[in-house]
N, C-alpha and C positions, 0 to 999 in steps of 0.2 A: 412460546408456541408449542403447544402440545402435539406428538403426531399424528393424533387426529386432526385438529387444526390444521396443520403441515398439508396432510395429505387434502383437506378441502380448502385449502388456498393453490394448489398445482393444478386440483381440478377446476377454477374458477380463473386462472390465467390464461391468456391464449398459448396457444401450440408456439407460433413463432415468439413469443417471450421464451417460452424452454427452452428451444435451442438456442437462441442470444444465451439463455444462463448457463448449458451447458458445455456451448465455447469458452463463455468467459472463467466456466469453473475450471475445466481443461490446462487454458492456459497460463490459468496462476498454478495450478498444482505444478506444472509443467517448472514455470517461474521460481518455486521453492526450491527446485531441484538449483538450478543456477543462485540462489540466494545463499548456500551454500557449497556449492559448487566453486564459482569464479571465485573466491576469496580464498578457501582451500588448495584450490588452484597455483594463486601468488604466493599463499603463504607455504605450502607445501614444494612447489615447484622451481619457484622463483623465490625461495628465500625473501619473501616482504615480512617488514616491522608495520609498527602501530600506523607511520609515518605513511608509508607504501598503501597500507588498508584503509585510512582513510582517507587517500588522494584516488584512491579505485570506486569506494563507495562516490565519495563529492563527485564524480566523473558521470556516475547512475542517476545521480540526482539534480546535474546543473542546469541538464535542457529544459527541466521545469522551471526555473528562474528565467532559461534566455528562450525559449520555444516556447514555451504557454502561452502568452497573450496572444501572439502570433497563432495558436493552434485555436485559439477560440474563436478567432478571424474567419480562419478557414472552415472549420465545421461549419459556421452560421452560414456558409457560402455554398458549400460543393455538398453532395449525398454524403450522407454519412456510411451509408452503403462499401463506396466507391474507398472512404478514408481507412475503415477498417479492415479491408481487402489488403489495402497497399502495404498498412502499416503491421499486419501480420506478416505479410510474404517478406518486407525487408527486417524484421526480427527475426526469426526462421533461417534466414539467410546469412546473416548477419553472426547470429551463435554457433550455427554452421562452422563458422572462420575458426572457430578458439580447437577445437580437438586437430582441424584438419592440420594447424600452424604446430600445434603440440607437436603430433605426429611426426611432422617434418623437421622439427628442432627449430623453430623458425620465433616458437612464439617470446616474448619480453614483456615487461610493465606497458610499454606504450601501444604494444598492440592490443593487450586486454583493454587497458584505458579509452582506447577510442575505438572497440566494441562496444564497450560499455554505454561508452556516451551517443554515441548510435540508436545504439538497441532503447538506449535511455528517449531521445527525440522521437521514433518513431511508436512508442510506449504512450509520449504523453499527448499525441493524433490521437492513438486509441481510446486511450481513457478520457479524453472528452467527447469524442463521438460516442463513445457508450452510453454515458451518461447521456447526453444530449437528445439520443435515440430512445430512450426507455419511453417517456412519454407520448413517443408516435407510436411504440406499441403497444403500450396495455392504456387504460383508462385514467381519468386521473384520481378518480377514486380511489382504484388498487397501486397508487405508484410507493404505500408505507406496505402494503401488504407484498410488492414485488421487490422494496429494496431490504425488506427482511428476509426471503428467501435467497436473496443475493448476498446476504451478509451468513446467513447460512450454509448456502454451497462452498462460499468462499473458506467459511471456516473449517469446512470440513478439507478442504484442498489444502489449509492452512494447517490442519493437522496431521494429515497423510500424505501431503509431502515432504517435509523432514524425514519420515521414514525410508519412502522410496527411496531423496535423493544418497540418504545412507547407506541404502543396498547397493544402489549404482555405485557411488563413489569407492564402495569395497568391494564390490564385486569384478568394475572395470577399472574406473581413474575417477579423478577427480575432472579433468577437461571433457572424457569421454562421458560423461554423467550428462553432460551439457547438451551433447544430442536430444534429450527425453526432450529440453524443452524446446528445441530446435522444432519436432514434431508436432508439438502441442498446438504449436502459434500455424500450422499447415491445417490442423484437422479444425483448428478454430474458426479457420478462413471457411472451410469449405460448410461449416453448418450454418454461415450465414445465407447462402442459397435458400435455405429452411425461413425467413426472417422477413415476414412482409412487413413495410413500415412506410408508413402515410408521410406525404410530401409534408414536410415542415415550410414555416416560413421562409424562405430565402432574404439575405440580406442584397440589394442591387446598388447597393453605393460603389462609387469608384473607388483606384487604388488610394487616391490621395487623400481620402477619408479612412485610411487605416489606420492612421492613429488615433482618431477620432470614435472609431467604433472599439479599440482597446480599451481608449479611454472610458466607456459607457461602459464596461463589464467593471472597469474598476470603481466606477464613479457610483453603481447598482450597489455592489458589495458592499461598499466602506460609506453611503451616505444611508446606509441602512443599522440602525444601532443595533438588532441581532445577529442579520448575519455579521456583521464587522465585530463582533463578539466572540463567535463561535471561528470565525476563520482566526483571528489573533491566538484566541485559546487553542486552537489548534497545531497553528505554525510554531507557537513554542513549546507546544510538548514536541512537536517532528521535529525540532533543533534538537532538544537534549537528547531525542530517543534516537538521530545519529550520532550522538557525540557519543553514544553509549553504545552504540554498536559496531563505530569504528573501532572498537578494541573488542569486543565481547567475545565476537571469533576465539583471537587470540589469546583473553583470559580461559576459554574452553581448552587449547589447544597447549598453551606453555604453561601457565600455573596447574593445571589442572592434568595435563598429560591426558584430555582424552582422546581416542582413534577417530575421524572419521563416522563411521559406523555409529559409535556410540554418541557423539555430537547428533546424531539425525533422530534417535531414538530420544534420547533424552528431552530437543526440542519437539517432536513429534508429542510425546505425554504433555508435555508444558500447552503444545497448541490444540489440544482438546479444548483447553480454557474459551476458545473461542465460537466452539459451540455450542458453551454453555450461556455466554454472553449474549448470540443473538438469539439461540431458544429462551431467556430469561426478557428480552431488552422490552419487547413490547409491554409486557407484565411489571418491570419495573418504572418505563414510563407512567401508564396507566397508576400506580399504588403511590408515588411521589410527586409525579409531574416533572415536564422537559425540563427542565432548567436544573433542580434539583440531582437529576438523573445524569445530567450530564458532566454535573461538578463530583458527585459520586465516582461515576466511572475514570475521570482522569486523574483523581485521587488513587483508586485503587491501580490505575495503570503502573502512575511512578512508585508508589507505595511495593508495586510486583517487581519491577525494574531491579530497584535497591537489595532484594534478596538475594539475587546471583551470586554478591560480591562477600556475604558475610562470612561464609566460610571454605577455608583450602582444603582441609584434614580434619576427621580422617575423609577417607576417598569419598564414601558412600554415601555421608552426610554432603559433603561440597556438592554431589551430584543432585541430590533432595533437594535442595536450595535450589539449584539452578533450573529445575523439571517446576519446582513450586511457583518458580520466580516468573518464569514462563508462561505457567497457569494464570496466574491474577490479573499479568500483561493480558494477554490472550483476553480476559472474561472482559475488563476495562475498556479494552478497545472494542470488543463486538459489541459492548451497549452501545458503547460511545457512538459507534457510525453507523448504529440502526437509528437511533435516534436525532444526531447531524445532519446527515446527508439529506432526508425529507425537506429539511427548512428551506435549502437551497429552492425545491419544487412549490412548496407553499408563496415565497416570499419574492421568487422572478419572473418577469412577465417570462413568459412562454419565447417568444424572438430571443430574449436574449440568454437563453438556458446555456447555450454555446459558451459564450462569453463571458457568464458569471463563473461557471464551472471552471474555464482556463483560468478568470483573473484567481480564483478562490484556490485552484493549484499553485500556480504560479506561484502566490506568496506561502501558503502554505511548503510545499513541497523546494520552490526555491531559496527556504532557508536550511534546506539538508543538507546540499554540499557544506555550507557556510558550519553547518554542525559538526559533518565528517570531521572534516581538516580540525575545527576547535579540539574535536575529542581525538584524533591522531596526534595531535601537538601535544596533548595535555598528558596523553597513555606513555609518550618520548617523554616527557618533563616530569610526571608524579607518578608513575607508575599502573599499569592497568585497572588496579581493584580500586583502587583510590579514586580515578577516574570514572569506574561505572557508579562509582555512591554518588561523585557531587552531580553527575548529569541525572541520577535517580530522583534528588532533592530537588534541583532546581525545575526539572519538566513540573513538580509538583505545582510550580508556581500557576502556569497555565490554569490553575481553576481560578482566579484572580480576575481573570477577564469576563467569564461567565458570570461570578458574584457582584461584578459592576455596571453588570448591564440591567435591562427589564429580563432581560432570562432567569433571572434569579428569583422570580416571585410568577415565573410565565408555568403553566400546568402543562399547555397543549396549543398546538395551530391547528385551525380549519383547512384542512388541503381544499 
């Protein structure tokens, strides 16, 4: 998307889509900050190994395994309005707790942990009510042209935050860092006042049809051969790309000896990558076709993954490596989920947007803990570097599912 294009797709979205995207870009930048933050945190603070890091990550990431289904229940049921209210003010609240408990010497692994996992529940309310709401606000027309400039702002928040949170972190603390995003998830709530959005369909079945109605998000996904394609290819690159990042910190921090500071800059250059990704993703759709594009960019994802690890010494090269490795990740995944994420919209009835989206988190994203803990165990058992190459190799697998579907020969869907 050229910036001209850029700029005449802003002018063709409604007003209340901006502010949805300007919350949501807010409170990931916000989110970046703590992405490096709480782990620096343990590991700086509290003395945590590979072990510690990723029993903290699996903590961030289990309520998608046990809350998802459940949260796509609830979106199809209650405003989405109402869900993203709640579930900002108790994040906000919530990350509040970690500086105030520092402060007071109070805080340990188990209070960050069931922050974490908190912050983690009431994140994945948010993220399918987001989702869920886009197409009560813009057309369904523009929902490829609205989730590119969403994969856009995001990556822009995805490259300037590693920055920030590096200034924070050396300028205050690493807990104290945590406050930005405390803020973020405050100012995010309040631009939703800005956010007109048309009554969706409501689900009125009773409670005792709750499993019943989970059932039909999982039964949408997975009786469907593309999306049941693209969510597998998915959930296992998110397995090995936690198994990789429960040590990755820590290869930054102990092999590497870097500060802080330079940990934020060095991922900050790496996540430019992902503005190149989604200003490239329509363009590369268009010149190969879906299918094609998608087995590309997960290719080049792990392909970026595996650079981090190749070299220690001297200093300046280990750094290149790790900024480059960064880069590829970054451009991989911004194709990857300008192009994904649509099919969801193309391929589900409308009622069950809620509910496909949680079931399609849920597995996706509840195989992350399951990855952390692999790739902590494995950082304790082979060593850190050793561990970020096999989990580089193996996410590679993930294009495996895409080349065994009709994805593999698909150009384009009709939204």
């Amino acid at each position: 998307m050229s910036r001209a294009h850029c700029s005449a797709a802003l002018l063709r979205l409604p007003r209340g889509y901006l502010a949805l995207l300007v919350g949501q870009t807010v409170s990931l930048l916000g989110s970046q900050v703590t992405m490096l933050a709480l782990p620096l945190t343990a590991i700086t603070l509290l003395g945590a190994g590979p072990v510690q890091t990723g029993l903290l990550l699996a903590c961030g990431r289990a309520p998608y395994l046990l809350a998802g289904p459940f949260a796509g229940v609830i979106v199809d049921r209650l405003p989405h309005r109402w869900i993203l209210l709640i579930a900002n003010f108790v994040m906000a609240a919530t990350l509040a707790t970690i500086p105030l408990l520092a402060g007071l010497g109070h805080l340990g692994m188990v209070q960050l942990c069931t922050a974490t996992a908190l912050v983690g529940v009431a994140a994945v309310n948010a993220e399918v009510a987001y989702l869920a709401c886009v197409p009560t606000v813009v057309d369904r027309t523009q929902l490829v042209q609205a989730q590119s400039l969403l994969e856009l702002s995001q990556a822009s928040a995805l490259a300037a935050g590693p920055f920030l949170a590096g200034w924070l972190v050396s300028a205050f603390s690493a807990p104290t860092a945590i406050l930005a995003d405390s803020a973020s998830f405050l100012l995010a709530a309040a631009l939703l006042s800005l956010v007109p959005m048309r009554a969706a369909a409501r689900s009125a079945a009773g409670s005792t049809q709750l499993l019943g109605q989970m059932a039909e998000g999982l039964t949408t996904v997975f009786g469907n051969p593309i999306l049941r394609a693209v969510t597998l290819a998915t959930g296992t690159f998110i397995f090995w790309y936690n198994a990789y990042s429960a040590v990755f910190l820590l290869h930054l921090t102990k092999d590497l000896g870097l500060e802080g500071g330079t940990v934020g800059v060095v991922l900050g250059i790496g996540a430019l990558g992902g503005v190149v990704g989604a200003v490239t993703a329509p363009w590369a759709g268009r010149a190969i076709g879906l299918g094609p594009v998608l087995m590309v960019a997960l290719a080049l994802s792990a392909g970026g993954m595996s650079v981090a690890a190749l070299l220690t010494r001297p200093w300046w090269a280990a750094v290149v490596c790790v900024a480059l490795s960064q880069f590829l990740l970054s451009v991989g995944q911004g194709i990857y989920n300008v192009q994904q994420v649509p099919i969801r919209y193309a391929l589900a009835p409308h009622r069950l947007q809620g509910r496909v989206n949680a079931s399609i988190r849920s597995v996706v994203w509840g195989l992350a803990p399951l990855g952390a803990l692999v790739g902590g165990a494995a950082g304790a058992a082979s060593g850190l570097r050793a561990t970020l190459l096999a989990s580089s190799v193996l996410g590679a697998a993930s294009v495996l599912w895409i080349w065994r579907s009709p994805l593999r020969h698909t150009h384009s869907l009709r939204l």
